[in-house]
N, C-alpha and C positions, 0 to 999 in steps of 0.2 A: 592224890592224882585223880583225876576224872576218868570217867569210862571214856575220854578220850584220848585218852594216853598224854594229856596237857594239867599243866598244873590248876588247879581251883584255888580261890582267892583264899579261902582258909588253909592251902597248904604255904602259899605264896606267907601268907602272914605269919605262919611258923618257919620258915626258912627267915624270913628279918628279922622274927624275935629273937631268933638262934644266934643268926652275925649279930645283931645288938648287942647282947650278952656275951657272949664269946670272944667277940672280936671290936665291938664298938663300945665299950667300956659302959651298956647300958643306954648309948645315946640312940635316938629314933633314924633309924634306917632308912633314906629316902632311896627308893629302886625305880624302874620302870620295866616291865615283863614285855616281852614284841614277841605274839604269837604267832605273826604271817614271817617271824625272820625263822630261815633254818638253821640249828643247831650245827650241822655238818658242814654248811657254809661259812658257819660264824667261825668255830675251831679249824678252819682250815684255812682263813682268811690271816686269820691270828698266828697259825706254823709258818706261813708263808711269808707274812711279816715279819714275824722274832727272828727269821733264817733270814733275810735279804739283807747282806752287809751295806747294802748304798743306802737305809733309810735312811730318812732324815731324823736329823736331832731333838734328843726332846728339849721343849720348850714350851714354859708355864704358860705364854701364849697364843702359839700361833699349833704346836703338834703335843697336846697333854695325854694324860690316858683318857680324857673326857673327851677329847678329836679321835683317839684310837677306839674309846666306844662307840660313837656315831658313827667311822668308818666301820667299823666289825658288824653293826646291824647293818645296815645299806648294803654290804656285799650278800650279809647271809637274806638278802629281801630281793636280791634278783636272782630271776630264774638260772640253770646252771646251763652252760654251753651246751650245746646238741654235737655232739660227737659224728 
């Protein structure tokens, strides 16, 4: 981690060598990092989702986990209501 409290590209690199081998049977990890998205939005985006019994269905093409990852950053990239 950085003195910025955000990941550095060489820890980023160690986190996908890790799932490669661990979990990707050795194959090359393709990721994308979104440092303007917020983490507390993104995990809360994602509870609020997994709890809402009217989502919709998934589907290989129109609602994937690859549509729930672009929804998941987009929420956690807008600012949060002003209360």
């Amino acid at each position: 981690m950085g003195k910025d409290g955000k990941p550095t590209q060489k820890s980023l690199d160690n986190l996908y060598d890790y799932v490669s081998k661990h979990y990707g049977h050795g194959k090359s990890v393709h990721a994308e990092y979104y440092d303007d998205a917020d983490y507390q939005q993104v995990v809360d985006f994602a509870e609020k989702r997994k709890n809402d019994p009217n989502r919709e269905d998934y589907n290989i093409l129109t609602n994937s986990c690859t549509t729930f990852a672009h929804e998941a950053v987009d929420a956690g990239r807008k600012k949060p209501d002003k209360q």
